[in-house]
C-alpha positions as CSV (number, residue, x, y, z in Angstrom):
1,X,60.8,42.6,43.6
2,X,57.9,43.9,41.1
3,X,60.0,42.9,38.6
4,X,60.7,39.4,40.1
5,X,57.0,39.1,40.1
6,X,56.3,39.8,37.2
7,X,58.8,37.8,35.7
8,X,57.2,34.8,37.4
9,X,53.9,35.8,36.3
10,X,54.5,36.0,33.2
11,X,56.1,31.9,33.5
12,X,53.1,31.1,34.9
13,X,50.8,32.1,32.2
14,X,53.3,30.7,29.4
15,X,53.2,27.3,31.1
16,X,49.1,27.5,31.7
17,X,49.1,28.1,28.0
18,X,51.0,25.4,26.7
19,X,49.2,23.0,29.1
20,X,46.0,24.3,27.2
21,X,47.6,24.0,23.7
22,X,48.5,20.3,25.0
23,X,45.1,19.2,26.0
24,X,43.7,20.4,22.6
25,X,45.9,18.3,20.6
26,X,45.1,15.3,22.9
27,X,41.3,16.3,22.2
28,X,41.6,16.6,18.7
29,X,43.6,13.2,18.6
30,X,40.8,11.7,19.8
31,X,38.2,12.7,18.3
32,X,40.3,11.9,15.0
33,X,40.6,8.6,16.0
34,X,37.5,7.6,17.0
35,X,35.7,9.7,13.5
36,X,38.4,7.5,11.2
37,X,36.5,4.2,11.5
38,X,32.9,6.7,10.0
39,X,35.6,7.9,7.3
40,X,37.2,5.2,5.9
41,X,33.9,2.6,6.4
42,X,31.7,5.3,3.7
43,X,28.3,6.5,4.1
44,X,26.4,4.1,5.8
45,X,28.6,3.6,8.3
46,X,28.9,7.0,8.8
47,X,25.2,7.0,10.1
48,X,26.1,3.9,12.6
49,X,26.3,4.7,16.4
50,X,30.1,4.5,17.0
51,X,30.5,3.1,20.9
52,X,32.2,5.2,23.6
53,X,35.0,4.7,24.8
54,X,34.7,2.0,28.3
55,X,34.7,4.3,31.2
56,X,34.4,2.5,35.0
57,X,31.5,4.0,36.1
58,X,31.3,4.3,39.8
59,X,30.3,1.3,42.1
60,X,26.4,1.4,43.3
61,X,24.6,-1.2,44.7
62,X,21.6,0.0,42.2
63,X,21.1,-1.2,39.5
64,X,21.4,1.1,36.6
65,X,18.9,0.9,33.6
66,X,19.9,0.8,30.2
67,X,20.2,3.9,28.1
68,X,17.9,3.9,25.3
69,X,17.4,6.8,22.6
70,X,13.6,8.9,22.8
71,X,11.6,6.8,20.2
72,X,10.5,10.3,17.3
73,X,6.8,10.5,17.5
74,X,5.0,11.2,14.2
75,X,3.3,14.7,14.8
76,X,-0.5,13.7,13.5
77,X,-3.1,15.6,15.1
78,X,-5.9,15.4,12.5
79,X,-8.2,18.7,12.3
80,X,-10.1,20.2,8.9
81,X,-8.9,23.9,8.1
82,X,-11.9,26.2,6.5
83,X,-11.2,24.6,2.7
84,X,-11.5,21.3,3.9
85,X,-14.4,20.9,6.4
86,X,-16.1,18.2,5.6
87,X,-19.7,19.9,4.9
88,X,-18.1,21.6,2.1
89,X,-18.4,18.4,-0.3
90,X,-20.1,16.3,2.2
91,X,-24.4,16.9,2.8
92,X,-25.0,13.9,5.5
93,X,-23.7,10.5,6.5
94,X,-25.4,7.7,8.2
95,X,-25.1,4.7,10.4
96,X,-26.5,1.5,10.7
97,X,-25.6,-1.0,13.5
98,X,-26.5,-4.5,13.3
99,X,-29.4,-3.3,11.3
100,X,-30.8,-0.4,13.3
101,X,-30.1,3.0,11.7
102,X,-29.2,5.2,14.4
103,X,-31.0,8.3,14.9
104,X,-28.3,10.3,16.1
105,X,-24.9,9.8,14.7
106,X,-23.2,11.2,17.9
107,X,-24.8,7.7,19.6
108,X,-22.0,5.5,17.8
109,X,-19.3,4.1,20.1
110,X,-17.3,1.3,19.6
111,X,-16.8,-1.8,21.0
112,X,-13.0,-1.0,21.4
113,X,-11.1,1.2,19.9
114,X,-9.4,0.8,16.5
115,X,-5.6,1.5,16.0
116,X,-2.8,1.0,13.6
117,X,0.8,1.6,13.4
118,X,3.3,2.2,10.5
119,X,2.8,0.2,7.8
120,X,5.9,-1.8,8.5
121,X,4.3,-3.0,11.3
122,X,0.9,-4.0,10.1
123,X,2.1,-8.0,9.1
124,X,4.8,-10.3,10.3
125,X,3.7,-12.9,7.4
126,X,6.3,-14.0,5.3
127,X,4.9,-12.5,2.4
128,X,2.3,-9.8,0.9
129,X,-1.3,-9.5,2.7
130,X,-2.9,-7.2,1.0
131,X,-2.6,-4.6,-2.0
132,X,0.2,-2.5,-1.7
133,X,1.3,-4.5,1.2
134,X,-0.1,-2.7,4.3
135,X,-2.2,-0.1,5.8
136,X,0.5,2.7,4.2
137,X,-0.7,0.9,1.0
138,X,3.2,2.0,0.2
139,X,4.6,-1.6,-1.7
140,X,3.9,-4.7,-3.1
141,X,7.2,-6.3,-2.1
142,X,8.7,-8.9,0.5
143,X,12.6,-9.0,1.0
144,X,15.1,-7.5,-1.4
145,X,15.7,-8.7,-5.4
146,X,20.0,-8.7,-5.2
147,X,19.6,-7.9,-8.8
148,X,22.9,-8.0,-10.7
149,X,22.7,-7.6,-14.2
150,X,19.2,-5.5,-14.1
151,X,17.4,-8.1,-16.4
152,X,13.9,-9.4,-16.7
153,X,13.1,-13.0,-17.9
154,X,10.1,-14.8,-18.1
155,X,10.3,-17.9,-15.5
156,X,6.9,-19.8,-16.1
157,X,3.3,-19.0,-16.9
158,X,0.2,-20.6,-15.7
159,X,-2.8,-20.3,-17.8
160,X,-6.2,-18.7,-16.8
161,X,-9.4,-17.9,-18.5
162,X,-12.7,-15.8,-19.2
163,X,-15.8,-15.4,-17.9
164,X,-19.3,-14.2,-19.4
165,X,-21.9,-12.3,-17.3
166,X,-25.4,-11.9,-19.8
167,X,-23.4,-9.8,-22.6
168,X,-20.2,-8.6,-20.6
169,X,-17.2,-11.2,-20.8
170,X,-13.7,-10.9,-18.6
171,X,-10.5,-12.5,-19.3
172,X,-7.6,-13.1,-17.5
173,X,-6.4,-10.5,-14.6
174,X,-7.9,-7.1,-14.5
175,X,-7.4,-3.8,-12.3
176,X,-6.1,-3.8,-9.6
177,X,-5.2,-7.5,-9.9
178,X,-2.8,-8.1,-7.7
179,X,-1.6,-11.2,-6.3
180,X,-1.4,-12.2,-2.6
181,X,2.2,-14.5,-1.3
182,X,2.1,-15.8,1.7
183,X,5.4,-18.7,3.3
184,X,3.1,-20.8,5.3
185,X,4.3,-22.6,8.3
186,X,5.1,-26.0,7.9
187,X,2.7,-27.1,10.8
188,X,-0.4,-24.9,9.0
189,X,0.8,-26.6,5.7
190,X,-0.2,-30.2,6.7
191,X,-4.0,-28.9,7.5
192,X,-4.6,-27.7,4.0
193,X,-5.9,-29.2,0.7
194,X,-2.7,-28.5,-0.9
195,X,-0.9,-31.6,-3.1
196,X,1.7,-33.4,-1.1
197,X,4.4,-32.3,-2.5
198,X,3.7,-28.8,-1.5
199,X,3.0,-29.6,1.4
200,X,6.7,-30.9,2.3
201,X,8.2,-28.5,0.3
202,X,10.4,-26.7,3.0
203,X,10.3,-22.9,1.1
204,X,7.1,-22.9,-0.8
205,X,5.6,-19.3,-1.5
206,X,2.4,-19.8,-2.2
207,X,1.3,-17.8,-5.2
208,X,-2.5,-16.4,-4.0
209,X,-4.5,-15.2,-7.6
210,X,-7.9,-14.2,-7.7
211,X,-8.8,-13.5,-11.6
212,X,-11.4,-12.2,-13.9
213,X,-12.7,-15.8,-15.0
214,X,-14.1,-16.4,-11.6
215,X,-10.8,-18.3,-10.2
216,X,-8.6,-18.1,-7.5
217,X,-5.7,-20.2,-8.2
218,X,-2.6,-21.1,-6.2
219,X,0.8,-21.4,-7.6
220,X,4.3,-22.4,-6.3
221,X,6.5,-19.1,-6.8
222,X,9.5,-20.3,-7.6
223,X,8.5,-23.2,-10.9
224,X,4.2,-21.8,-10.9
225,X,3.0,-25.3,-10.1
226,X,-0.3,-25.8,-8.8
227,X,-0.4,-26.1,-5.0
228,X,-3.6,-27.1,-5.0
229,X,-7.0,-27.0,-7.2
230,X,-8.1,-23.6,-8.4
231,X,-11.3,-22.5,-6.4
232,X,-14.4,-21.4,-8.5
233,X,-16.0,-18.6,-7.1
234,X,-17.8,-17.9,-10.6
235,X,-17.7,-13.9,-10.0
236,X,-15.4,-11.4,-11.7
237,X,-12.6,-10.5,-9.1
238,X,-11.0,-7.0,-10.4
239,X,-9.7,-5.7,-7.4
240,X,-7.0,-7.6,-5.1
241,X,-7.8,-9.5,-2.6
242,X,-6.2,-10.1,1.1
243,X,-5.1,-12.3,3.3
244,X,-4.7,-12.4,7.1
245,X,-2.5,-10.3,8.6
246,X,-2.3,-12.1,11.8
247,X,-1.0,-15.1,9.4
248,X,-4.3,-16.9,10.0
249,X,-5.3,-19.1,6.9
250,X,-8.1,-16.6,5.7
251,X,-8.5,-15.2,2.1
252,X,-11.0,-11.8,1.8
253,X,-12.2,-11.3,-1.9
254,X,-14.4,-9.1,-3.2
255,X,-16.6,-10.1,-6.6
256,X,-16.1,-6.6,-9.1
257,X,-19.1,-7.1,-11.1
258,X,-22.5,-9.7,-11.3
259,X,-22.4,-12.8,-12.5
260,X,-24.9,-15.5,-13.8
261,X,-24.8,-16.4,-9.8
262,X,-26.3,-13.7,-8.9
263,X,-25.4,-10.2,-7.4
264,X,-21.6,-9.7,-6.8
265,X,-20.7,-10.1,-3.1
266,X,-17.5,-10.1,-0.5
267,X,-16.2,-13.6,0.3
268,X,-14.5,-15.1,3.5
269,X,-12.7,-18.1,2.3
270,X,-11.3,-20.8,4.7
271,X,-7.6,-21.3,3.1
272,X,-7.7,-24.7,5.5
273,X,-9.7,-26.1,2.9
274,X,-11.2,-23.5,0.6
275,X,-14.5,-23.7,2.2
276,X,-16.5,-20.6,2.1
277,X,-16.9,-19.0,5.6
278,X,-19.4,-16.1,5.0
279,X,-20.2,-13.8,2.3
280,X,-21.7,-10.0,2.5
281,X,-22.6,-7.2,0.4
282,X,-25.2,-8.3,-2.3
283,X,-28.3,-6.0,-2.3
284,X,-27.9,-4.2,1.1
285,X,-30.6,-2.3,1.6
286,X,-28.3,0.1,3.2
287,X,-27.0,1.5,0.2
288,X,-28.0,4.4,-1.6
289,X,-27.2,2.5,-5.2
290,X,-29.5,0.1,-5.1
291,X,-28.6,-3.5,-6.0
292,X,-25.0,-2.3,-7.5
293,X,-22.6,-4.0,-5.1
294,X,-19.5,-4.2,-6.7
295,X,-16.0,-4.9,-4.3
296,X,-12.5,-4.1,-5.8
297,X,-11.1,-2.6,-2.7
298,X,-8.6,-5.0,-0.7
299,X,-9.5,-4.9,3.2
300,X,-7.8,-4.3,6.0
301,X,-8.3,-6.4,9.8
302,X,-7.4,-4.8,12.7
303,X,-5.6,-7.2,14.4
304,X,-6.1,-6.4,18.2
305,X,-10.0,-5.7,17.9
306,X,-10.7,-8.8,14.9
307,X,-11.8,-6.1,12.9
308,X,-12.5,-6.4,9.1
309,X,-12.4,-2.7,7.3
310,X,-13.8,-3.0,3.9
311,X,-15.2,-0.2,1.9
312,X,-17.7,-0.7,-1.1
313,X,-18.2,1.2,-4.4
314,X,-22.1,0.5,-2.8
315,X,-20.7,3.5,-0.9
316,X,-20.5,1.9,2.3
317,X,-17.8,1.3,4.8
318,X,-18.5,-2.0,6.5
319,X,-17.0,-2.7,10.0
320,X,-17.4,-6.6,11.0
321,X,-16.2,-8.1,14.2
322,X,-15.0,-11.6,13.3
323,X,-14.8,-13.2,16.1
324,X,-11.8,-15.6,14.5
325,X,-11.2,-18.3,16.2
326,X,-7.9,-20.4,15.1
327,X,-5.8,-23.2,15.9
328,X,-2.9,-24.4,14.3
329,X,-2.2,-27.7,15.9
330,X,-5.5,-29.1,16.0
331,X,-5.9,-27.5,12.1
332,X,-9.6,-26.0,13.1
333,X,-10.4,-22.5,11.9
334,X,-13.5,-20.3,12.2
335,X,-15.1,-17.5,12.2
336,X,-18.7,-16.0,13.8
337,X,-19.3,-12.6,12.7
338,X,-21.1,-10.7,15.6
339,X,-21.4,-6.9,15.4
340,X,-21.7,-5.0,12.2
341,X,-21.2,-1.4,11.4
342,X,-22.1,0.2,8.3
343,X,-21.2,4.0,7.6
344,X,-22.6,5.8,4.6
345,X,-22.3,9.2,3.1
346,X,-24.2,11.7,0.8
347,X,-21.9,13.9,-1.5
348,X,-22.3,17.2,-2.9
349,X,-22.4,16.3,-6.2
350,X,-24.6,13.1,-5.7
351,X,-27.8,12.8,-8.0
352,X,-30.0,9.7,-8.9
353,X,-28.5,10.0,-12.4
354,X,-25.1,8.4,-11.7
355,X,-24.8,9.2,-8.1
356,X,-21.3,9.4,-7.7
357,X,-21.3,7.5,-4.4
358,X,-18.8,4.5,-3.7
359,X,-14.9,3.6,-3.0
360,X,-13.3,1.4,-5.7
361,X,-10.0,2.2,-4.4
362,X,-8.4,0.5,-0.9
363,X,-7.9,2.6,2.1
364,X,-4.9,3.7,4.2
365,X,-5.0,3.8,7.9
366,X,-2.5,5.1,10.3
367,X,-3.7,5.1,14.0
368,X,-7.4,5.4,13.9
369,X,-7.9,7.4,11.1
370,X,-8.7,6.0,8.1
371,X,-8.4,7.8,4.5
372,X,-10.6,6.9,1.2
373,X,-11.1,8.2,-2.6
374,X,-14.1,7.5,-4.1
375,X,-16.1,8.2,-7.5
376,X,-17.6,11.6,-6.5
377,X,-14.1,13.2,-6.5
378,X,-14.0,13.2,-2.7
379,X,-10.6,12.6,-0.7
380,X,-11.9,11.9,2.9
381,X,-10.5,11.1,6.4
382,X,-12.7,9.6,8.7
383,X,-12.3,8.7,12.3
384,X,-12.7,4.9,12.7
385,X,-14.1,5.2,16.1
386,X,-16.3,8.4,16.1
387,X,-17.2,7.4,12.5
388,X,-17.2,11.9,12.4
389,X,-15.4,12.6,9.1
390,X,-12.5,15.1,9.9
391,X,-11.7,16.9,6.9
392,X,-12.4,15.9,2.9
393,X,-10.2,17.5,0.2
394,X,-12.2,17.9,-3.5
395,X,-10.3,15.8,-6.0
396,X,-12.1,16.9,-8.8
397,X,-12.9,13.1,-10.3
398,X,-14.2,9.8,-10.0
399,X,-10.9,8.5,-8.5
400,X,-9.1,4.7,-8.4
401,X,-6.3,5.8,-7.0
402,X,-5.7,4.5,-3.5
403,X,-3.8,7.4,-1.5
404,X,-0.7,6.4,0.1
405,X,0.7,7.3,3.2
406,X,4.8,8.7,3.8
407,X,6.2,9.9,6.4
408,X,8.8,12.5,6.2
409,X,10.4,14.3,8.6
410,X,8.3,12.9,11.5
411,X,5.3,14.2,9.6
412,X,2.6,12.0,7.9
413,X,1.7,13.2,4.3
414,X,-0.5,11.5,1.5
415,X,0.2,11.3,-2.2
416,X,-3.1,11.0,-4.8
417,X,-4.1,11.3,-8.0
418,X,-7.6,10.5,-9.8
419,X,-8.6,9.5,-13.2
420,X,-10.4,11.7,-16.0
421,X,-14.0,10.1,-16.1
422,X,-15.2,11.4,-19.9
423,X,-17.9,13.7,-19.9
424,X,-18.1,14.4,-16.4
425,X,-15.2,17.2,-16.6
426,X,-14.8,17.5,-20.3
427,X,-15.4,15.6,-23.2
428,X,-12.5,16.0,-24.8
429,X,-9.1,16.1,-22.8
430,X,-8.7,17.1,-19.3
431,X,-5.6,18.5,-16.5
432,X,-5.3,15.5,-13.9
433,X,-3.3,16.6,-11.1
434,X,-1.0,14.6,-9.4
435,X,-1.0,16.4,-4.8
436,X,1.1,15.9,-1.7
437,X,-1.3,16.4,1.2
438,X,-1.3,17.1,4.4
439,X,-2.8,14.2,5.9
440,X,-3.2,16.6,9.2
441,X,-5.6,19.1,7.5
442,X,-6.1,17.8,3.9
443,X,-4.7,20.8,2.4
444,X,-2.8,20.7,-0.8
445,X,0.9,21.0,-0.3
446,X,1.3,20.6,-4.3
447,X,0.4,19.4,-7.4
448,X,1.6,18.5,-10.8
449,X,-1.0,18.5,-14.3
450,X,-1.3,16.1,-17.0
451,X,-3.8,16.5,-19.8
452,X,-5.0,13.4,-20.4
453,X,-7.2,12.0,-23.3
454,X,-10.3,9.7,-22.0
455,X,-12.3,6.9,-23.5
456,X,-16.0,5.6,-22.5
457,X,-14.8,2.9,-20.9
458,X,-11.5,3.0,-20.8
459,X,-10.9,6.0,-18.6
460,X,-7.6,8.3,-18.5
461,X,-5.3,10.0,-16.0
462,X,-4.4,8.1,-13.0
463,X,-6.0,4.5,-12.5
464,X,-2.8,3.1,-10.7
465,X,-1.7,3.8,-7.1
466,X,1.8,6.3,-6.7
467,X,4.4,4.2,-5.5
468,X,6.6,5.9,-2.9
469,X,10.6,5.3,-2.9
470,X,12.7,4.7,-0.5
471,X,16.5,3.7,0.3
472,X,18.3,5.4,-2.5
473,X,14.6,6.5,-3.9
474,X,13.9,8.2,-0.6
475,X,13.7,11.4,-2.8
476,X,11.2,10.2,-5.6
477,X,7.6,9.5,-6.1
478,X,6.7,7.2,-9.3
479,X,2.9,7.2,-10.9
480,X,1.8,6.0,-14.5
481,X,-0.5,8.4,-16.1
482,X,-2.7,7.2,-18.8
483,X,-3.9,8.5,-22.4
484,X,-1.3,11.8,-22.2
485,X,-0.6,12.6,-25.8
486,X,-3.2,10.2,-26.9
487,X,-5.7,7.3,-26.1
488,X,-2.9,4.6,-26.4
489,X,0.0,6.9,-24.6
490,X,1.0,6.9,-21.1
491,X,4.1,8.1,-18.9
492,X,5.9,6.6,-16.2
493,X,6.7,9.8,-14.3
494,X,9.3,10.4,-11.5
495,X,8.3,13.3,-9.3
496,X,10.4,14.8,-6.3
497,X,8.8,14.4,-2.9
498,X,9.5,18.0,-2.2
499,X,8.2,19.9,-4.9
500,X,6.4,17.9,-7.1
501,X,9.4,18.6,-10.0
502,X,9.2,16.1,-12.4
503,X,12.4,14.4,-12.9
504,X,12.4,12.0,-15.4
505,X,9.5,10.3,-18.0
506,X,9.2,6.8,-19.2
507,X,7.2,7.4,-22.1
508,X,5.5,4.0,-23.5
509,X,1.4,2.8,-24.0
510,X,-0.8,3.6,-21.2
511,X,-0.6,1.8,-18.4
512,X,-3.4,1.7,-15.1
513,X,-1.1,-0.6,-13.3
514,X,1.0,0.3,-10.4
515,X,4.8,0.9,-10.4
516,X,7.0,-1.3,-8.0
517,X,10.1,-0.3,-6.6
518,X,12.4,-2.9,-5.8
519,X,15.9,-2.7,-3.8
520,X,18.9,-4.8,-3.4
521,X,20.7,-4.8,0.4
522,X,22.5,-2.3,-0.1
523,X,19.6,0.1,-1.2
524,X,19.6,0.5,-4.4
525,X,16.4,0.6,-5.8
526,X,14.8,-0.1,-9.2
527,X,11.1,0.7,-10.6
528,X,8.9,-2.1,-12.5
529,X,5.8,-1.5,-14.0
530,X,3.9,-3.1,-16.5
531,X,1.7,-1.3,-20.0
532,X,-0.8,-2.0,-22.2
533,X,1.6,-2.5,-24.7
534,X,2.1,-6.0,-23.4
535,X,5.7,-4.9,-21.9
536,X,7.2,-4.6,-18.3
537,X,10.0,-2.2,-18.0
538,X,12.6,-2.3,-15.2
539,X,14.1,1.4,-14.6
540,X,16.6,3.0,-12.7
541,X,14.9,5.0,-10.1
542,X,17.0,7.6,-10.1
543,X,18.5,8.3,-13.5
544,X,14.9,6.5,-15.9
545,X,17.9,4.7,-17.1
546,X,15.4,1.4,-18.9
547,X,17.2,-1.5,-18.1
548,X,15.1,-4.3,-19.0
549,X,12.1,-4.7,-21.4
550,X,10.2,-8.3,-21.2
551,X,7.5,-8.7,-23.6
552,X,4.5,-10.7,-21.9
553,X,1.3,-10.3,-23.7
554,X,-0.1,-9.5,-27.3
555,X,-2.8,-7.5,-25.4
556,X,-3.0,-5.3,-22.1
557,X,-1.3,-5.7,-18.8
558,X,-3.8,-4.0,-16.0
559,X,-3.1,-5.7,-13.0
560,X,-0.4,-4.5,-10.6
561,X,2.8,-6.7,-9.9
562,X,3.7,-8.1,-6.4
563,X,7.8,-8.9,-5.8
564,X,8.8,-11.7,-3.3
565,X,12.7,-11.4,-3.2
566,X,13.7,-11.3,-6.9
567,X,10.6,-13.0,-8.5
568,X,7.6,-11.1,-9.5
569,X,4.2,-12.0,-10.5
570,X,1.6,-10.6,-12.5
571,X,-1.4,-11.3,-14.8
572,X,-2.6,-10.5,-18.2
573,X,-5.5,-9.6,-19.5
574,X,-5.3,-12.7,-22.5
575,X,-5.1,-15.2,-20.1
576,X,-1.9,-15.7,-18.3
577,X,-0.3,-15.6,-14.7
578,X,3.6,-14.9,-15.3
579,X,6.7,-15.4,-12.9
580,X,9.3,-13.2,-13.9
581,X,12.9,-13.5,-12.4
582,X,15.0,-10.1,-11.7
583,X,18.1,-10.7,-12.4
C-alpha cells in the first residue's frame, strides 16, 4: 500500500510538472509574439507602447475612466548653496513701481503671479517669436529641413544698408541679429499694410528683420520679396527682436546704440499697420548708468498675466503690464500700458569707472524663475514674483551669452559661457570656460577652457549662445568660440552633455554667431552656423563631418540664423539679408 502510494505520488508530481513546463512555453510564446512587431519594426518602434491584448473586462454599470500614464515632473526647487548666495557678488538691488522706489524690497507683490512652462510650450505661432525661439532660448528653428543631399545654396538676397550715429556707422545685420518668421492667418493678413499679393498668398512666411541701418524689413521666405514697405525706426537694432507669442500682430525691438534721433529706446510696433504703439527706456532716471540705454536683449510676454520681461544693458529688468487688447475680425489692435516694475542691482565689482552693470544677453525662464548674464560677470536667478534673487554663480566676464535651459533626466540644467573683455582679465590672452549648471543651486557641474585672444572692440571667447541638441544630438552641446589661436580664429566645438568632453572641432575664422541644429523626421540632426570668414558651414552633428560650405559675404557674418522648414535666413554685416535652401 505505501508503495502504491507512493507510486501515485510520484504521478502526481510528474504530471504537475509538465503542466508547469506547459504553461511556460505558452508564456514565452506570448510574450515572443507580442515583442516581434518592437524587433522587426527597429528602434523607434521599439520605444512605442505596444497595446494589450483585448480582455472583456467585467460588466459595471460605472463608468470606468481612462488610464492615463503619471505626467514626470521636472524636479526644480530653486535654493543658493554657500558658493552661490547671492550677497557674495551681489551688494543691493532695488525697486521702483510705477515710479515710487520702494523703501522696503520685501513690500513687492505682484499683481498675479508669473509662470512658464517648457519651452515647447511657450508659442503655438507658426513660426519663430523670439531669439532662440522660446523661454529655453534652446533653437531658432520651426518644423524639420528633410535634407537629402546635405547641401547649402543661396536662394535670394535682399539688400540692406548703413547707418551713421555722430562718428560711429553700422551696416547691414549685427549681433545677435536674428530674424523673426511668423505664418499669419489669412483673416489677420487682410488687416495689414502688406502688398496684395501677400496678402492672398495662401503659405506666406513672413520674413521679420530688424537691421543695423535703422530698418525693419519684411520679406516673403520662400522668393525674399517685399511684403510690405520697410519701416524706418532710424536707430541701430543689434540684438533680435520679438514678436507675440500669443500670435498677436506686435513686434518688440530694442535700439542697441544712439542715434541722431536721440537716445536709443525699446519700441512696441503695431504689425497691423506699422504704427508705433509705445516706446521705453531712453534716459530712465532709474538706472545707475546714466543716459546709456542701449537694448539688444529679445523679450519675453507672459502670456496669462500680459506681461512684457525685458532686461536692459541700463541694468534694469523692466516688467510692463500691457494691457493688450486685440481683435482679429474687426482688425483693431492696442495696447495701454498700466503697471510698471523696474528691478535693479549693484554688483560687487561695480565702480563709476565702467560699472559693469547691465544684461545684453536675453533671459531664460522656466516657471517663475528667471535666469540672466550680464557685463559684471554675474550668472543670476531671480524670482519673478518676489523680485528676491535666489542664488548668482561668478562668471568671471562681461558676458553675451544668453544661458540656455535643458532638461535631462527630469532635471533642469543651464549651459553658459562668457566672452574675454580685454584688459579687464588680462591683456593678453585669457581661459574662457564653457559650464553645465545646476539651475537648482547654481553650482558648477563642469567646465571646459579655451584661451582665447581679445581685441578692443572686437572681443573674444564666447559671444554666441550654446545651442543644445536633440533627436540624434540628444548627447551633444555645440558653441563657437572666438579668437582661439589667434584674433581671426575660432572653433565650432561639439561638447558631451555629460562631461563636458570635447568631441569634435570645426576649426574656421571666428565666429560670435550662434550654431543651429537642424533635423529631418526621422531625427537626424545637422549643425549650421555662420563665420566671419563670410562662410556658413552645414555639419554632421555627430561625426563634424562638413557637408556644405556656402560662401555669402566678402566681410563678417555676426548675426545668428533662424530655420523655417528647410530655408534659413540670415544677414550680413556688408549689406545683405540671404535665403538659403537646405537641401
Amino acid at each position: 500500500m505505501k508503495h502504491r502510494n507512493h507510486h501515485r505520488k510520484r504521478l502526481l508530481l510528474k504530471s504537475i510538472l509538465i503542466a508547469a513546463e506547459i504553461l511556460c512555453i505558452l508564456a514565452i510564446a506570448i510574450c515572443c509574439i507580442r515583442e516581434q512587431p518592437r524587433k522587426s519594426l527597429g528602434k523607434a518602434a521599439a520605444q512605442m507602447e505596444i497595446p494589450e491584448i483585448a480582455v472583456s473586462p467585467p460588466v459595471s454599470k460605472e463608468p470606468q475612466a481612462p488610464k492615463t500614464a503619471p505626467k514626470k515632473e521636472i524636479r526644480f526647487e530653486p535654493h543658493c548653496v554657500p558658493s552661490t548666495m547671492p550677497e557674495n557678488m551681489i551688494s543691493s538691488t532695488e525697486i521702483e513701481v510705477d515710479g515710487t522706489v520702494l523703501e522696503n524690497i520685501d513690500e513687492y507683490t505682484p499683481d498675479s503671479e508669473i509662470t512658464f512652462g517648457l519651452g515647447k510650450d511657450y508659442t503655438k505661432t507658426e513660426g519663430i517669436v523670439t531669439f532662440r525661439g522660446n523661454n529655453f532660448r534652446d533653437n531658432a528653428v520651426y518644423g524639420t529641413a528633410e535634407m537629402k543631399n546635405y547641401t547649402l545654396t543661396g536662394k535670394w538676397s535682399h539688400n540692406t544698408g548703413s547707418l551713421t550715429s555722430g562718428s560711429d556707422s553700422w551696416s547691414g545685420s549685427g549681433w545677435t541679429g536674428q530674424p523673426l518668421m511668423s505664418k499669419w492667418p489669412k483673416e489677420m493678413k487682410q488687416h495689414m499694410n502688406m502688398y496684395d499679393w501677400a496678402k492672398e498668398k495662401d503659405d506666406l512666411v513672413e520674413v521679420i528683420y530688424a537691421c543695423m541701418d535703422g530698418y525693419v524689413y519684411f520679406l516673403d521666405l520662400e522668393s525674399g520679396e517685399p511684403t510690405r514697405e520697410s519701416l524706418n525706426l532710424g536707430y541701430t537694432f543689434k540684438g533680435s527682436g520679438a514678436l507675440d507669442p500669443r500670435g498677436y500682430p506686435i513686434l518688440y525691438v530694442g535700439a542697441g546704440y544712439n542715434s541722431n534721433l536721440g537716445t536709443a529706446k525699446v519700441f512696441v510696433i503695431n504689425l497691423l499697420d506699422c504704427s508705433t504703439m509705445y516706446t521705453f527706456g531712453d534716459n530712465d532716471t532709474f538706472s545707475q548708468r546714466g543716459s546709456l540705454s542701449f537694448f539688444d536683449s529679445s523679450p519675453l510676454v507672459d502670456a496669462d498675466t500680459d506681461t512684457l520681461i525685458f532686461p536692459g544693458e541700463n541694468g534694469i529688468l523692466y516688467l510692463i503690464k500691457l494691457n493688450t487688447a486685440y481683435n482679429q475680425t474687426a482688425g483693431t489692435l492696442s495696447i495701454a500700458p498700466g503697471r510698471t516694475v523696474k528691478w535693479r542691482y549693484s554688483g560687487a565689482r561695480s565702480n563709476t569707472q565702467n560699472y559693469w552693470l547691465g544684461m545684453e544677453d536675453s533671459a531664460a525662464v522656466y516657471k517663475s524663475h528667471l535666469f540672466i548674464a550680464d557685463n559684471g560677470g554675474h550668472l543670476m536667478c531671480l524670482n519673478l514674483n518676489t523680485l528676491h534673487l535666489v542664488w548668482v554663480q561668478d562668471i568671471l566676464d562681461d558676458s553675451n551669452s544668453t544661458p540656455v535651459l535643458s532638461v535631462e533626466n527630469e532635471r533642469l540644467y543651464l549651459y553658459v559661457s562668457t566672452s574675454f573683455h580685454l584688459g579687464w582679465r588680462s591683456s593678453g590672452t585669457a581661459p574662457v570656460p564653457i559650464w553645465k549648471i545646476d539651475a537648482e543651486t547654481g553650482e558648477i557641474l563642469w567646465q571646459t577652457e579655451y584661451e582665447c585672444h581679445s581685441e578692443e572692440g572686437v572681443s573674444g571667447g564666447v559671444q554666441s549662445t550654446i545651442a543644445t541638441g536633440t533627436n540624434s544630438l540628444s548627447d551633444y552641446i555645440y558653441v563657437t568660440v572666438s579668437k582661439t589661436e589667434n584674433n581671426a580664429a575660432g572653433v565650432l566645438a561639439c561638447l558631451k552633455k555629460d562631461s563636458g568632453e570635447i568631441a569634435w572641432e570645426h576649426k574656421a575664422g571666428y565666429a560670435w554667431s550662434s550654431p543651429v541644429c537642424v533635423y529631418n523626421t526621422d531625427g537626424t540632426g545637422k549643425v549650421l552656423y555662420c563665420s566671419s570668414d563670410g562662410n556658413v558651414y552645414l555639419l554632421d552633428g555627430i561625426t563634424g563631418q562638413l557637408h556644405s560650405t556656402l560662401s555669402l559675404s566678402e566681410g563678417v557674418i555676426e548675426a545668428t540664423p533662424a530655420v523655417y522648414n528647410n530655408c534659413a535666413v540670415v544677414g550680413t554685416r556688408d549689406c545683405k539679408i540671404w535665403g538659403i535652401e537646405l537641401g
